[in-house]
C-alpha positions in Angstrom: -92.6 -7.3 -58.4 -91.7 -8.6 -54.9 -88.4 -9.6 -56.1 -87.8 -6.6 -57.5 -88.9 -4.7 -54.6 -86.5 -7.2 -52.4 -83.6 -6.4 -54.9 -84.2 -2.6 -54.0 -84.2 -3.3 -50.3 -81.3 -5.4 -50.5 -79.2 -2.8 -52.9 -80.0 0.4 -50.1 -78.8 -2.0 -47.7 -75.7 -2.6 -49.6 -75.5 1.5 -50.0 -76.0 1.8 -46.7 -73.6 -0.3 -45.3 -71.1 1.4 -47.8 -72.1 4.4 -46.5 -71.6 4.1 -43.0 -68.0 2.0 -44.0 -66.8 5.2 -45.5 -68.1 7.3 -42.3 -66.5 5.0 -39.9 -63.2 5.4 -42.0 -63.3 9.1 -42.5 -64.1 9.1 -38.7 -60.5 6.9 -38.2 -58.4 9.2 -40.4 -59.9 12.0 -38.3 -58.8 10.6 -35.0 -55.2 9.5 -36.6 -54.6 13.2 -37.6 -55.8 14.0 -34.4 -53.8 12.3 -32.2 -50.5 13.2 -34.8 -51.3 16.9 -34.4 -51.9 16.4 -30.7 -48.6 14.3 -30.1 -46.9 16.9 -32.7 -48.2 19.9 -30.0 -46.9 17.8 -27.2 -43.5 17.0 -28.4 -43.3 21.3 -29.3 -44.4 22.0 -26.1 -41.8 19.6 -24.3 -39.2 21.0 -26.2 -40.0 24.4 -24.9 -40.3 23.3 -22.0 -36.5 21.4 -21.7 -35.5 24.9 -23.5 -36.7 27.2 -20.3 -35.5 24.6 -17.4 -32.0 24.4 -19.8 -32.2 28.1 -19.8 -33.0 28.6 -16.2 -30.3 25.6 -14.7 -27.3 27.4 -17.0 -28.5 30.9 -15.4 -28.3 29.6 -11.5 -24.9 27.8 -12.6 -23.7 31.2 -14.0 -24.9 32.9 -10.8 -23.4 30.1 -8.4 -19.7 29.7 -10.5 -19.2 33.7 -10.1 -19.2 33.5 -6.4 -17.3 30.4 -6.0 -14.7 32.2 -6.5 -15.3 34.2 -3.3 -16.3 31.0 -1.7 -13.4 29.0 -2.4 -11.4 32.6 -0.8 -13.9 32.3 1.9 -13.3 28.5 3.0 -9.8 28.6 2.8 -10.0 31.4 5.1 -12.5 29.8 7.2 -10.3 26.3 7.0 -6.6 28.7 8.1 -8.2 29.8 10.9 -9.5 26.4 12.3 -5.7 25.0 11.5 -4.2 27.3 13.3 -6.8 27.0 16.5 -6.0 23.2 16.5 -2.4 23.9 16.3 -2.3 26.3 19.7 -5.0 24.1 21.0 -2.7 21.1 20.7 0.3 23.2 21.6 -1.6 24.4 25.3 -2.2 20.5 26.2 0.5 18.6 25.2 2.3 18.9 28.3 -0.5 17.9 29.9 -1.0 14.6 27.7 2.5 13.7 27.8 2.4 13.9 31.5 -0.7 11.7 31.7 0.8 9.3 29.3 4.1 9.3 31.2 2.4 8.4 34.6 0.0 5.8 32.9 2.8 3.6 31.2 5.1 3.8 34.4 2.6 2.9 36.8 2.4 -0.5 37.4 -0.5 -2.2 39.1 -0.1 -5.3 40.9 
C-alpha cells in the first residue's frame, strides 16, 4: 500500500509539473503577443507620427517657396543698391588713392 501510495504521490507530481509547464508556456505566448501588438502599436504610431512632421515640413516649405519669390525681388534690390554705393564710393576716392599711390612709389628714401 506504501508503494502504491508513493506511485500516487509521484504521478501528482508528474501532473503537477505538467501543469505548471503548460502555465509557464501559455504565460510565454502571452508576452510574445504582447510585445507583437505592442511593437505593431508602435510602428502605427511612428508612422503617424513621420506623417504629421512630413505634413507639417511640406506646409512651412509651401509657406517659405511663395515668398521667395518676393525675397529673391527683395535681395537683388537690396544687392543694386549696395553696387551702386561702392561704385560712387570708389568713384569719390580714387583721386585721392591715386595721388597717394603716385607720391608713395616716387618718393625715394635714402
Amino acid at each position: 500500500m506504501d508503494n502504491n501510495r508513493g506511485q500516487n504521490g509521484i504521478q501528482l507530481l508528474l501532473a503537477a509539473e505538467q501543469e505548471a509547464q503548460h502555465i509557464v508556456n501559455a504565460a510565454r505566448s502571452a508576452k510574445q503577443a504582447r510585445l507583437k501588438q505592442a511593437k505593431d502599436e508602435a510602428e502605427k504610431e511612428i508612422a503617424e507620427f513621420r506623417a504629421q512632421m512630413e505634413a507639417e515640413f511640406q506646409r512651412k516649405v509651401a509657406e517659405t517657396s511663395g515668398d521667395s519669390g518676393a525675397n529673391v525681388k527683395r535681395l537683388e534690390q537690396e544687392t543694386e543698391a549696395k553696387i551702386g554705393h561702392l561704385k560712387s564710393e570708389s568713384e569719390r576716392i580714387s583721386q585721392d588713392v591715386i595721388q597717394m599711390l603716385l607720391r608713395h612709389v616716387t618718393t625715394v628714401k635714402v
